[in-house]
MARFI-874824 format. One record per residue: residue in one letter; z, x, y of N, C-alpha, C, O in turn. Coordinates in pm, whole numbers, plus 32768, in hexadecimal, padded with zeros to 4 digits. Layout:
N
AZXYZXYZXYZXY
...
! end
This chain:
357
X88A38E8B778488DE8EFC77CC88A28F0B785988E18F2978BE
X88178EEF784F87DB8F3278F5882B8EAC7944885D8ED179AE
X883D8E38792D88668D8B798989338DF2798E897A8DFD79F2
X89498E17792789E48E32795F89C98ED979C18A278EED7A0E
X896B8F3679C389528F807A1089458F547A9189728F907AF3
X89028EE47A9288C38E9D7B3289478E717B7289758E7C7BE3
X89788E347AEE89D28DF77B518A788E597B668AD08E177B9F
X8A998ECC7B458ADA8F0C7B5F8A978F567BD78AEB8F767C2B
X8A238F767BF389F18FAA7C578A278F387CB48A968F437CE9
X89D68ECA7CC88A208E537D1C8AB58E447D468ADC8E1B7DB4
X8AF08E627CF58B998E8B7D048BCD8EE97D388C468EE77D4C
X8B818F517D5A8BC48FD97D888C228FDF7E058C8590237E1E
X8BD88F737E538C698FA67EB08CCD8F107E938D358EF77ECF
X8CB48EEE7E688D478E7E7E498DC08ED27E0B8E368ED87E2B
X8D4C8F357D6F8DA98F647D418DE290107D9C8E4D904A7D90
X8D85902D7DDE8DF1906A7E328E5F90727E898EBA90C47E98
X8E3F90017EC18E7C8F917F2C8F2A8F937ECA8F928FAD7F08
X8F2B8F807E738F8A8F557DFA8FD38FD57DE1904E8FCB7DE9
X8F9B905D7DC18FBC90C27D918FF191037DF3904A91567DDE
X8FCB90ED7E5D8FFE91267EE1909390D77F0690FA91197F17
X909090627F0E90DE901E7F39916290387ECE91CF90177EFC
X9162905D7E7391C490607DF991FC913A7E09926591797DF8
X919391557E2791A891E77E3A920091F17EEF9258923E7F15
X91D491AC7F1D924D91BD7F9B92B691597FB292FE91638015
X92C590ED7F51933090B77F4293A491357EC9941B91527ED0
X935C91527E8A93A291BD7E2793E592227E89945E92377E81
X939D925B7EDE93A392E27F1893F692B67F9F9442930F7FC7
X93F6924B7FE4945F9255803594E7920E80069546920E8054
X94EF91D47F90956991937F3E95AE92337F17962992387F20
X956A92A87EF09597930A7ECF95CF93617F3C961993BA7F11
X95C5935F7F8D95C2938C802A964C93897FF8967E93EF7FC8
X969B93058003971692D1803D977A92EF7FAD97E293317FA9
X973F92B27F4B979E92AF7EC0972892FB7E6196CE92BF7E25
X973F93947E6096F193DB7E24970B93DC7D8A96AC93FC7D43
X97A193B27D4397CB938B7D01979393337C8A979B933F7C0F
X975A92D97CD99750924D7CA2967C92677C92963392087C75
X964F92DD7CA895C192D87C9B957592BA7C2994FD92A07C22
X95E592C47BB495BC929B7B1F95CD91E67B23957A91A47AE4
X962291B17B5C964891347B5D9590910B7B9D953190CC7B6F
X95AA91567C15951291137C6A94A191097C2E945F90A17C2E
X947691917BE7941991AB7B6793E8912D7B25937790FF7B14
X948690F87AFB946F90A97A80942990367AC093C58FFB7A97
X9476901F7B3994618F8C7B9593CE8F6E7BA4939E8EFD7B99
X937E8FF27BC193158FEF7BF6929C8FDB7B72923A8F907B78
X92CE904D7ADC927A8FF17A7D92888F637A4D92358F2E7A03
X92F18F297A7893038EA67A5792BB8E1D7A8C928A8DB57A60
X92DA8E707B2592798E177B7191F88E3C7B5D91B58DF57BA8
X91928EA47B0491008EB17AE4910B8E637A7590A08E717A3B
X91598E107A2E91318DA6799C90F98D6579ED90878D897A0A
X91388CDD7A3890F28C667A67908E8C7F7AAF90318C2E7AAC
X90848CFC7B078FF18D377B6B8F7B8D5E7AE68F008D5F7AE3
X8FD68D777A8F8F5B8D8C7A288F388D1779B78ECE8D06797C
X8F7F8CED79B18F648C7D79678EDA8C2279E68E618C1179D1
X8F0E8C097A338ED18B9B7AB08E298BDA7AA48DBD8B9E7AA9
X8E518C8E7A8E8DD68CA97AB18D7D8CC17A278D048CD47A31
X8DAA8CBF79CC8D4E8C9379368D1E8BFB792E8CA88BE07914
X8D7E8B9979448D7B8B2B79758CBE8B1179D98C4E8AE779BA
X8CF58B3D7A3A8C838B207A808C0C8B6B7A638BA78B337A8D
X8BF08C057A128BA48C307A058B498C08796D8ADA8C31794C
X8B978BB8792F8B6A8B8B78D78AF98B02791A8A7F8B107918
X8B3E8A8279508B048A7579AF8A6F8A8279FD8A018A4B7A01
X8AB28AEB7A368A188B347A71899F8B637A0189258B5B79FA
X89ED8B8879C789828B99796489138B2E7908889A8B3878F1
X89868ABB78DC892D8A3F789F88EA8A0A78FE888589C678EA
X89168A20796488AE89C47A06883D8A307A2387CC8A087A40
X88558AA77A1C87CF8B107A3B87768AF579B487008AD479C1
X87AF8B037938874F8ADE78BA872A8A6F78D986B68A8F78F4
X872E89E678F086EB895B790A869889A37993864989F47963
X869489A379E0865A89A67A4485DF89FA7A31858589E67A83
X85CE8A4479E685768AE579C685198A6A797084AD8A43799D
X85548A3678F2852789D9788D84C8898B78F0844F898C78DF
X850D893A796B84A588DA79938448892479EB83DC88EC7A00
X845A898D7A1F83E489FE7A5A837989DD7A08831089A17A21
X83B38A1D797F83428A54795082E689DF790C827489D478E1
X834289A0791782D9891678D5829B88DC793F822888BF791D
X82B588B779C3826088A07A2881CE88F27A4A816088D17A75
X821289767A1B818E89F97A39812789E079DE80B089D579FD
X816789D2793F810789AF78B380D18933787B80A08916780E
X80EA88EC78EF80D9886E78D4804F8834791B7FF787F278E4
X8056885B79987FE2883B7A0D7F9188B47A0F7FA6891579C6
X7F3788AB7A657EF288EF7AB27EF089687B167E99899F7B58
X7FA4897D7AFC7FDA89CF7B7D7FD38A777B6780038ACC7BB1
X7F7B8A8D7AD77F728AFD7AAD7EF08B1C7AFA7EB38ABC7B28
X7EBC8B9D7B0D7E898BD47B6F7DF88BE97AE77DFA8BF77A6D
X7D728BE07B657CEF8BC17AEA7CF48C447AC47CBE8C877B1B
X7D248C957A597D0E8D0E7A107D2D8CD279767D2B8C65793C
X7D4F8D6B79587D4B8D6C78927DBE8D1C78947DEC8D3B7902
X7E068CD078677E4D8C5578487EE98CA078137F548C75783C
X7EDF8D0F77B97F6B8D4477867F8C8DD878047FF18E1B781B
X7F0A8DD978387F298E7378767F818E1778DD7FFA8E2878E9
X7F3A8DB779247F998D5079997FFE8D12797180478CE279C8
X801D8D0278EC80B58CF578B4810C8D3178C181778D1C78FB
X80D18DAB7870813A8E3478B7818B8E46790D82058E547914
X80FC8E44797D812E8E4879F3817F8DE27A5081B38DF07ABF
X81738D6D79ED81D98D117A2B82748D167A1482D78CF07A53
X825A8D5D799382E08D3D794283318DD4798C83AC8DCC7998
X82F58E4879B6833F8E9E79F683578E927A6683AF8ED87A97
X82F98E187ACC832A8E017B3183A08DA57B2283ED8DB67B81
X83C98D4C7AD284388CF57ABC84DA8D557A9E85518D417AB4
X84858DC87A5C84EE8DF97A0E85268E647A87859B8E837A72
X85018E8D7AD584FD8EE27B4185428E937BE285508ECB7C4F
X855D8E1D7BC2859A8DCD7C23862F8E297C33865D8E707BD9
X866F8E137CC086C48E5E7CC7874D8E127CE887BB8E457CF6
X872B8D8A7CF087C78D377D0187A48CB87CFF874F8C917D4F
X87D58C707CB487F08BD47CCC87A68B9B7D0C874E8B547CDD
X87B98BAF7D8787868B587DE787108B597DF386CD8AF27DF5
X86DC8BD97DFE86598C0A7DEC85FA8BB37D76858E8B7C7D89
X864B8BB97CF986018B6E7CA785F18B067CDB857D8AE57CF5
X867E8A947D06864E8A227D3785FD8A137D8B85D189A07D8F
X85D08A617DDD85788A827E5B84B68A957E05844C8A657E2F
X84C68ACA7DB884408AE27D8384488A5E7D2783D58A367D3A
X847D8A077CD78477898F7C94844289107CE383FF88B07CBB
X848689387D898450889E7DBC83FA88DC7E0183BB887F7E33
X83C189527E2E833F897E7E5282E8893B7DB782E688C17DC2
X82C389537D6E8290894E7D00826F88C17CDB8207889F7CA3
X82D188737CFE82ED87C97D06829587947D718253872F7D58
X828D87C47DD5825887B17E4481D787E07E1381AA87947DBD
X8192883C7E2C812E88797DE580C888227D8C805488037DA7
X811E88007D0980EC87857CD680D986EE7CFB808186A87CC9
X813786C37D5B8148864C7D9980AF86557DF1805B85FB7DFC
X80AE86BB7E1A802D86B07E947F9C86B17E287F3386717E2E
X7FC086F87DE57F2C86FC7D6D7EF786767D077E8886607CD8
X7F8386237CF97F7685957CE77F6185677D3B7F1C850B7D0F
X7F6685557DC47F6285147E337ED884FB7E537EA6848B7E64
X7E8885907E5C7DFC85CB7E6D7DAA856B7DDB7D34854F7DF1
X7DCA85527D8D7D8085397D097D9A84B17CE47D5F846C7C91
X7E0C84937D397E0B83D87D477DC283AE7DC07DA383387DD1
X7D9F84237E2A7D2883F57E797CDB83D07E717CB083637E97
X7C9C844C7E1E7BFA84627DCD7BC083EB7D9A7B5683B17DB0
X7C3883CF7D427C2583597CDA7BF982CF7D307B9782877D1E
X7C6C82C57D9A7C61822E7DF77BCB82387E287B6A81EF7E11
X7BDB82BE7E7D7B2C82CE7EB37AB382B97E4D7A4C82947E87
X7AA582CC7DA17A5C82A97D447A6982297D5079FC81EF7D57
X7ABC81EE7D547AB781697D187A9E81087D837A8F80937D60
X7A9781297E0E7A7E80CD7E5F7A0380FB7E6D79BC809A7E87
X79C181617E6A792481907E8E78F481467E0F788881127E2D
X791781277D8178E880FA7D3178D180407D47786D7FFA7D39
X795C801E7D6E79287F917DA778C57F5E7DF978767EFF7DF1
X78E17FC67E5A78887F827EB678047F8F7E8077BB7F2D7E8C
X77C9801C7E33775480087E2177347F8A7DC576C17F5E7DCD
X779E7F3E7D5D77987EFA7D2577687E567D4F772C7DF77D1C
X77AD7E7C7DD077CF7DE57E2377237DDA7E8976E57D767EAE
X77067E6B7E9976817E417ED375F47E5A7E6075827E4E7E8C
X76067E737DF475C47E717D8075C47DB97D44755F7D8D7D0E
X76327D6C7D5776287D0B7D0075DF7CA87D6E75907C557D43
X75F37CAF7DE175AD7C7D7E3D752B7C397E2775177BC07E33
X74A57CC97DF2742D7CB57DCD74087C397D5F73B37BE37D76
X74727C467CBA745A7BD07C8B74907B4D7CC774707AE77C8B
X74D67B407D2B752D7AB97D7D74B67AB27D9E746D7A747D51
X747F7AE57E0873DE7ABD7E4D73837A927E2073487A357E58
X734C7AD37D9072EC7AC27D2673247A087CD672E279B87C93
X73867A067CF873AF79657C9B739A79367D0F735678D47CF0
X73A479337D9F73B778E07E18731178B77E2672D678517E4B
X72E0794C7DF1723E78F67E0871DE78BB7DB9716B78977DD2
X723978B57D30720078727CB3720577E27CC171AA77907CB2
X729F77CA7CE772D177587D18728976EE7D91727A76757D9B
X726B77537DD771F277187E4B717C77047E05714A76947E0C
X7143775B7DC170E077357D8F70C876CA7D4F706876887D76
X711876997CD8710976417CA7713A75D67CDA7155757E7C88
X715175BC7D5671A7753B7D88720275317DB6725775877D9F
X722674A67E25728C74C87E6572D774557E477339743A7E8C
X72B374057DDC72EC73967D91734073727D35736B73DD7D09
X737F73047CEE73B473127C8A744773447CBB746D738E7D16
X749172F17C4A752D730E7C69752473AC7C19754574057C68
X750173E07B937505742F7B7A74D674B87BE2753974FA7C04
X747274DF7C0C747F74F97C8174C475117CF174CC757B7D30
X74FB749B7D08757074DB7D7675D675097D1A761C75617D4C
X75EA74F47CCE768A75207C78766375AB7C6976A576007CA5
X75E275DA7C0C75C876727C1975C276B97CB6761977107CC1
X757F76AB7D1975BA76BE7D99765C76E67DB0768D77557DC3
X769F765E7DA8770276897DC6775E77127D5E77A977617D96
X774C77147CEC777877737C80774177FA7CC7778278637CC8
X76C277EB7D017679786C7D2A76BD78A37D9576C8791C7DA7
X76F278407DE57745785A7E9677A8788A7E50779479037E60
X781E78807DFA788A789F7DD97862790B7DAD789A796B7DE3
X77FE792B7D47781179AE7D3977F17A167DC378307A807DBC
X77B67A0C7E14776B7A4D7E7F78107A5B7EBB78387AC67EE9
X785779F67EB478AB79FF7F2479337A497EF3798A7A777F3D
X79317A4B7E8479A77ABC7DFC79527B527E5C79807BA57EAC
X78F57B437E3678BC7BEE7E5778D57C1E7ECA78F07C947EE1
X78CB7B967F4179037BD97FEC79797BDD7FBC79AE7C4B7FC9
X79AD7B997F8F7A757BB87F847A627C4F7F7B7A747CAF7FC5
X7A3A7C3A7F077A417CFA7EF97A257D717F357A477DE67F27
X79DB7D2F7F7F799C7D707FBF79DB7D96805479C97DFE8095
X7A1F7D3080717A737D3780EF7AE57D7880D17B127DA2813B
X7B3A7D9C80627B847D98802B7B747E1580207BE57E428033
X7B137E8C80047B1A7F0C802E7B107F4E809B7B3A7FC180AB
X7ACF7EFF80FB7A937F1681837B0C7F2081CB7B127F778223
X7B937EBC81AF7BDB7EA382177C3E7F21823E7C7A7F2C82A9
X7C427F6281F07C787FFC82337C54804582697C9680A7828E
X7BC0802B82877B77804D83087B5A802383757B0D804D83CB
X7BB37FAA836D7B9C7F1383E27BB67F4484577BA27EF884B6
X7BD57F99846A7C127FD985177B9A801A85437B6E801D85B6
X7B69804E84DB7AEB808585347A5A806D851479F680B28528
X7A727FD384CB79EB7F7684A879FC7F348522798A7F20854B
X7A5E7EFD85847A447E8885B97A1C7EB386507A4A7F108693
X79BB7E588673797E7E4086C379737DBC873479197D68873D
X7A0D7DCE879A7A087D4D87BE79997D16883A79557D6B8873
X79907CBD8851791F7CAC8893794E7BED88B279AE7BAA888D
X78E47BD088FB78EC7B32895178AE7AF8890278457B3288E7
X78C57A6F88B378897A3E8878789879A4889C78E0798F88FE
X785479198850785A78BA889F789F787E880A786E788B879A
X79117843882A795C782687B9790D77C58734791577E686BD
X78BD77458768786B76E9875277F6775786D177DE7736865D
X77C777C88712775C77F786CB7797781D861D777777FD85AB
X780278748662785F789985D978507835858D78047833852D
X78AE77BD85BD78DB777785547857773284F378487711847E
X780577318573777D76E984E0775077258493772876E48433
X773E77B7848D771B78408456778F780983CA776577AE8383
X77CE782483BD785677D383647831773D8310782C7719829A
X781E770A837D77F676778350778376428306777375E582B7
X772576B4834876B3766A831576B876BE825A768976798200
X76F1774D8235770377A081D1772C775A8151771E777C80DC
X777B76C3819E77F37691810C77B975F8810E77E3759680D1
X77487602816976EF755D814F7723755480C2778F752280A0
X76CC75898076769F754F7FF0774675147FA7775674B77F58
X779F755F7FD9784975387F84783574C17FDE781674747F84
X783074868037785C740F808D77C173A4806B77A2734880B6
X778973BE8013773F73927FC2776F73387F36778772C77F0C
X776A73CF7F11777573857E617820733E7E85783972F27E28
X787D73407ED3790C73227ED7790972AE7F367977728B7F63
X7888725E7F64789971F27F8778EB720E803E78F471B58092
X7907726380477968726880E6791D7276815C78B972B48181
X7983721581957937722C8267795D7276828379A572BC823B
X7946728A82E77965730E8353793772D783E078CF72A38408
X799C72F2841079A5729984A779B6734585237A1B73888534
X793C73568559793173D385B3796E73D686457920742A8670
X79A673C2868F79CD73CE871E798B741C87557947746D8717
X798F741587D079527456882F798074DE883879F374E88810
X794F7543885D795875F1881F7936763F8887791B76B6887B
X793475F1890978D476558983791376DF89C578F377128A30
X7974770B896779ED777089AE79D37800897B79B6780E8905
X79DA786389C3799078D489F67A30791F89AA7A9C791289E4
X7A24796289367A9C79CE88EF7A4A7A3688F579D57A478916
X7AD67A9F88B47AA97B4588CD7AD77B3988287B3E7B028800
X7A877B6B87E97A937B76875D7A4F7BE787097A077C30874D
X7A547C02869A79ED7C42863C799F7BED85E379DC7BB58588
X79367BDF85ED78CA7B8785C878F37B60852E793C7B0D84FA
X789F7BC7850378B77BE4845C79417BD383F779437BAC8382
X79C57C05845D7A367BEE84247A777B6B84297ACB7B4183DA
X7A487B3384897A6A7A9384E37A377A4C84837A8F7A1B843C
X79B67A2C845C797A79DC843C79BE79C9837B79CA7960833C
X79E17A6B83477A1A7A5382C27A6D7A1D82B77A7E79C48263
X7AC67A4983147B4079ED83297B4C7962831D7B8F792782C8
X7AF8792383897AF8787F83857A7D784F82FD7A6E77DF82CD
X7A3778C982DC7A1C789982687A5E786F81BE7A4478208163
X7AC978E381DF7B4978C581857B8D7847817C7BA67813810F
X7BB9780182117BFD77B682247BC8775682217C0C76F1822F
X7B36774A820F7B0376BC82007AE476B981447AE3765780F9
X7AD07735812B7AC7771A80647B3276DA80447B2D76817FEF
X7BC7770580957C4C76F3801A7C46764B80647C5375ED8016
X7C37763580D77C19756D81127BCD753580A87BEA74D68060
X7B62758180A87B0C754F80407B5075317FAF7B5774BC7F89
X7B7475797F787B8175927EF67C1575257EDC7C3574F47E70
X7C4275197F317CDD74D37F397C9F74277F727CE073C27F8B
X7C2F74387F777C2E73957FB27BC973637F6B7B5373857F71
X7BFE73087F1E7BB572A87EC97B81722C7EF87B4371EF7EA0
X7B8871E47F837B4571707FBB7B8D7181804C7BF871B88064
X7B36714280A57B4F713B812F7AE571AF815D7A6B71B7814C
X7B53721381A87AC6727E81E87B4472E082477BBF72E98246
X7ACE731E82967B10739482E37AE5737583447A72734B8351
X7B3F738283A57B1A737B84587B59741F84B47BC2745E84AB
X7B01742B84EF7B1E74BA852D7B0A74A285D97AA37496861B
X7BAA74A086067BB6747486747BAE750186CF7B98756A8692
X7BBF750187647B84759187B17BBA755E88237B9274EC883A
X7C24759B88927C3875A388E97C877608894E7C79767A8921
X7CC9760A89B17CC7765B8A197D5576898A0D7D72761289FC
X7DA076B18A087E5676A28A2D7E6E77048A8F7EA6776F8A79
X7E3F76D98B067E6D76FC8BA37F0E77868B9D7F2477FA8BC2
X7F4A77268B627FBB777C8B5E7FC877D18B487FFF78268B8E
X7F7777EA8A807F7B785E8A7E7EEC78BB8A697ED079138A18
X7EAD78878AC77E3B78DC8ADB7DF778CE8A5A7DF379418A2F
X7DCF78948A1C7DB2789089A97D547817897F7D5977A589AC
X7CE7785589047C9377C788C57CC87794885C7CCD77D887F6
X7D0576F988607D3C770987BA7CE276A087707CCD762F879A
X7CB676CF87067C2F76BB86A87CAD76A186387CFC76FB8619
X7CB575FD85F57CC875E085757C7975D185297C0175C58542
X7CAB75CE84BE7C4F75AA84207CAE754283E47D14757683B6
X7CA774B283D77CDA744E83AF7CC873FA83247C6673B4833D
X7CD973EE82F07CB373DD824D7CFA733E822E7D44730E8284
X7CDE72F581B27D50728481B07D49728B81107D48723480B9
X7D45730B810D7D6B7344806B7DF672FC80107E2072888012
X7E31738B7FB77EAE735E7F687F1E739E7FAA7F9173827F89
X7EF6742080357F42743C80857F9F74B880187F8E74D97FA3
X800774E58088805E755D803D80CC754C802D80F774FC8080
X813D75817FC481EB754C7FCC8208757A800C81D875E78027
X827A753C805882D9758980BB82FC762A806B82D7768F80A5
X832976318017836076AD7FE482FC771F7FCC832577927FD1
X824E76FC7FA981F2774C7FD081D1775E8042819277C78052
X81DC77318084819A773C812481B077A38170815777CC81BC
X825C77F881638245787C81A4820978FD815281F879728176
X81F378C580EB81A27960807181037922807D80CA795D8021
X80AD78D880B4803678D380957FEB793A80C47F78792C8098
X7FF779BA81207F947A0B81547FE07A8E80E57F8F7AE080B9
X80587A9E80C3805E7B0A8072800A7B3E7FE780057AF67F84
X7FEE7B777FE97FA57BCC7F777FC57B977EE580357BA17EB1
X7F477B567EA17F667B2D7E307FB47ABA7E167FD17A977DA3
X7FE57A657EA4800D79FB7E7E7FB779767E717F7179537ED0
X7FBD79247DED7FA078BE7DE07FCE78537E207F8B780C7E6B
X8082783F7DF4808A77BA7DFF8097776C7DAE806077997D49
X80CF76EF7D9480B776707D46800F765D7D4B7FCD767A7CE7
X7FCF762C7DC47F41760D7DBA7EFE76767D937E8A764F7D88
X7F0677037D727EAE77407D397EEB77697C807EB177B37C31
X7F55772A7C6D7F7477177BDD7F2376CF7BB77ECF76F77B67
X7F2476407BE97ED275E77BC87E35760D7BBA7E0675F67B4A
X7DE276417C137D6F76557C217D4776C37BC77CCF76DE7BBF
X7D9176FD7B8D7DB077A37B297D1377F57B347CD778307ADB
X7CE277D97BE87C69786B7C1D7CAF78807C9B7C8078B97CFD
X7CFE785C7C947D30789C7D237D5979287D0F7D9F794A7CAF
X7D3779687D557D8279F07D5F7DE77A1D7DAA7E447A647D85
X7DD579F57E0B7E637A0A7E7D7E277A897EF37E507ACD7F51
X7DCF7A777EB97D717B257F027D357ADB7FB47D387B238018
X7D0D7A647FB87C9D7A4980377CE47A3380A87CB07A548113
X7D7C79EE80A87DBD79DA81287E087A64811F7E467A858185
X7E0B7AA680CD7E6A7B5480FC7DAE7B8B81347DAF7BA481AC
X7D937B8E81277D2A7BD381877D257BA682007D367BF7825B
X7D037ADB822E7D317ACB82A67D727B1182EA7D397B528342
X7E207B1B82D27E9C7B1083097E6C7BB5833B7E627BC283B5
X7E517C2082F27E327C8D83047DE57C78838F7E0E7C928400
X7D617C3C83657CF37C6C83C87CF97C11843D7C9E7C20848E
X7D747B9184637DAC7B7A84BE7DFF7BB385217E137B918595
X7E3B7C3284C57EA87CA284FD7E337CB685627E237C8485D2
X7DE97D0A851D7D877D6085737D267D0785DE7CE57D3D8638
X7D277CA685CD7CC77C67865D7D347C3086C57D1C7C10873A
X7DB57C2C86807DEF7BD686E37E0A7B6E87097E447B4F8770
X7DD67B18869F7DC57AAC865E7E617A6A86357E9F7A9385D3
X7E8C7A0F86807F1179B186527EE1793686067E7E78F8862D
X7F27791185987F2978BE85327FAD78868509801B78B284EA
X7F6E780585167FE3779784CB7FC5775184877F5B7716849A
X80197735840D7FEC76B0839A80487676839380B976A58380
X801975CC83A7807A757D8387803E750F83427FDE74CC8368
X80A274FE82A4809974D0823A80ED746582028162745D8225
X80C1741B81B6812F73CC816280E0737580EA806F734880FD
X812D7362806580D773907FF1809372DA801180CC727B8047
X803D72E27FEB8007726E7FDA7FB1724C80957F3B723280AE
X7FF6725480CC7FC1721A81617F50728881A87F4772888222
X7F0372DE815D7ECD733E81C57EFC73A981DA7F7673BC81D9
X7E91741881F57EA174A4823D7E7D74AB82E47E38744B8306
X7E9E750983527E6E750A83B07E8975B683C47EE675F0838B
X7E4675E584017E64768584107E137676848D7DA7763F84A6
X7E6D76BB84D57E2F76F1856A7E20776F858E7E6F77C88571
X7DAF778085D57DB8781F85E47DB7782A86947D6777E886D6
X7E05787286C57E03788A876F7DB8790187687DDF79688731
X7D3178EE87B07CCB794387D37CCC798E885D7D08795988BB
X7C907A04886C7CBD7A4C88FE7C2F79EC89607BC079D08933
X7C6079D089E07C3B797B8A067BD379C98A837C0779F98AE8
X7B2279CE8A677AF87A468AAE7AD87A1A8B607AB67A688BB9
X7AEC799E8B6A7AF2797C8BE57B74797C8C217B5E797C8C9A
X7BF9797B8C0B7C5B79A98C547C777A0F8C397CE97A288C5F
X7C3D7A718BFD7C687B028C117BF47B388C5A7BFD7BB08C76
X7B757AEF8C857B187B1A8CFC7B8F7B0B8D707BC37B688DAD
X7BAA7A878D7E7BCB7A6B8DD57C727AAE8E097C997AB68E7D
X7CB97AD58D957D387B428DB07CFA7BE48DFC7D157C168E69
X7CC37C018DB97C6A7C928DFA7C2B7C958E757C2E7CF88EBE
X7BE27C0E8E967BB17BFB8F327C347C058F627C437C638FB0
X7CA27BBA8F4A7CF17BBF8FAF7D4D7C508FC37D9C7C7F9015
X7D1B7C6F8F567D8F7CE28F4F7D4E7D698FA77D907DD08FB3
! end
């Protein structure tokens, strides 16, 4: 009864609008053929069936849509958190008379997606919380596991720097160390805009910082490595630079079973730029992987095969290339080799653009 009260209130001037309009169609039809005012009478309750029918019709209607809508109120209200911190039935109450006290339709719909919203933001806030737990929990994790990596690195020294067994534990030890920077970079990088720190660096220094880290893989894997000359002056971020080409020399690594890696370095005038490859004479990539290798979680054929790949180390690149500015190309073909180039900002022609400028 109160949902057909509301909504006859809601109706009032339609249905006056109606009663009026039938009362001066009556009254000036009578004007002329005063006669015929019983005829008009009739005309006019006839035409209130279908106005009344239309309007049971729709008020029925209104009504099963105001009952659902009240229903999902109140289950949104009794369901979450959105009840106010007091006695639990006294704030029922008071919910249920504020629902019941709504004064039209719309209104309800108006307080339902307030309420929706309301909750949307309180999940929102508490899927924060959660992300912020769980990355403050990694990281402390990632610089906690650190201490035993160190504690095996110097057991390992201790007892020798010999023996194939030896290097094989080494290298097991680098992989794990180097799972933990993944991770480690891997939370950091949503702060990469205001971690980085670009600065002049001498391209040559980087890359050995890199090189000399993955000795021991270009060890136990038998591979050369052929160095070029590196004397070229980039604007980079140290720390982010160096993960990067440290990435790109694990997956060379890990993909090349005999021959070696050569890391060529030169100038491209044109476009102002250092371009630093990483050259491999690996098992190389398929044409049909080659434009998904920096996306997130992609393997690949070669990381089916290898079943530790994650797909996680070149989507961090491609990312933390965005942000330096860093252009990259790979060109592949399965069996013949990898080559990936990176166009570096070039810190001697952008001295030399600014003098002139």
């Amino acid at each position: 009864m109160r949902l057909w009260i509301r909504y006859l209130r809601e109706k009032r001037i339609t249905m006056a609008v109606y009663f009026l309009t039938v009362f001066f169609f009556i009254a000036v039809g009578s004007l002329y053929h005063i006669e015929n005012l019983e005829k008009m009478l009739y005309a006019g309750l006839l035409s209130l069936a279908p106005w009344g029918l239309a309007f049971l019709l729709q008020g029925l209607n209104y009504v099963h849509k105001s009952r659902e809508l009240e229903k999902s109120l109140r289950h949104l209200r009794e369901s979450g958190d959105l009840i106010l911190e007091r006695d639990p039935m006294q704030a029922f109450r008071m919910e249920e008379n504020e629902i019941e006290s709504v004064k039209s339709y719309e209104e309800l719909q108006e307080e339902l997606l307030l309420t929706l919203s309301d909750r949307r933001t309180r999940d929102r806030q508490r899927e924060e919380e959660r992300n912020a737990e769980c990355r403050d929990y990694y990281l402390m994790w990632i610089h906690q596991i650190k201490t035993p990596i160190l504690a095996l690195r110097l057991l390992l020294d201790k007892n020798g720097a010999g023996g194939k067994e030896n290097f094989q534990m080494r290298e097991e030890l680098f992989k794990i160390e180097q799972y933990a920077e993944m991770a480690l970079t891997f939370q950091r990088l949503e702060g990469i805009a205001e971690d980085l720190v670009l600065q002049e660096y001498n391209l040559g220094d980087l890359i050995r910082q890199a090189v000399k880290k993955y000795s021991v893989l270009f060890i136990n894997k038998g591979l050369g490595l052929e160095f070029g000359e590196m004397d070229y002056r980039i604007v980079t971020d140290e720390k982010w630079f160096v993960f990067c080409v440290e990435q790109l020399l694990s997956n060379s690594i890990k993909y090349t079973l005999e021959g070696g890696i050569s890391l060529p370095a030169e100038r491209d005038e044109a476009a102002e730029r250092i371009r630093f490859s990483i050259e491999d004479t690996g098992i190389g990539i398929r044409a049909e992987d080659l434009p998904r290798i920096f996306e997130k979680g992609f393997t690949g054929y070669n990381g089916r095969l290898d079943k530790k790949s994650t797909g996680i180390g070149l989507y961090l690149c491609r990312r933390i290339f965005d942000h330096l500015g860093i252009r990259v190309k790979v060109e592949s073909e399965a069996g013949g080799g990898t080559r990936v180039t990176l166009g570096l900002l070039d810190a001697d022609t952008s001295k030399m653009r600014n003098t002139s400028g």
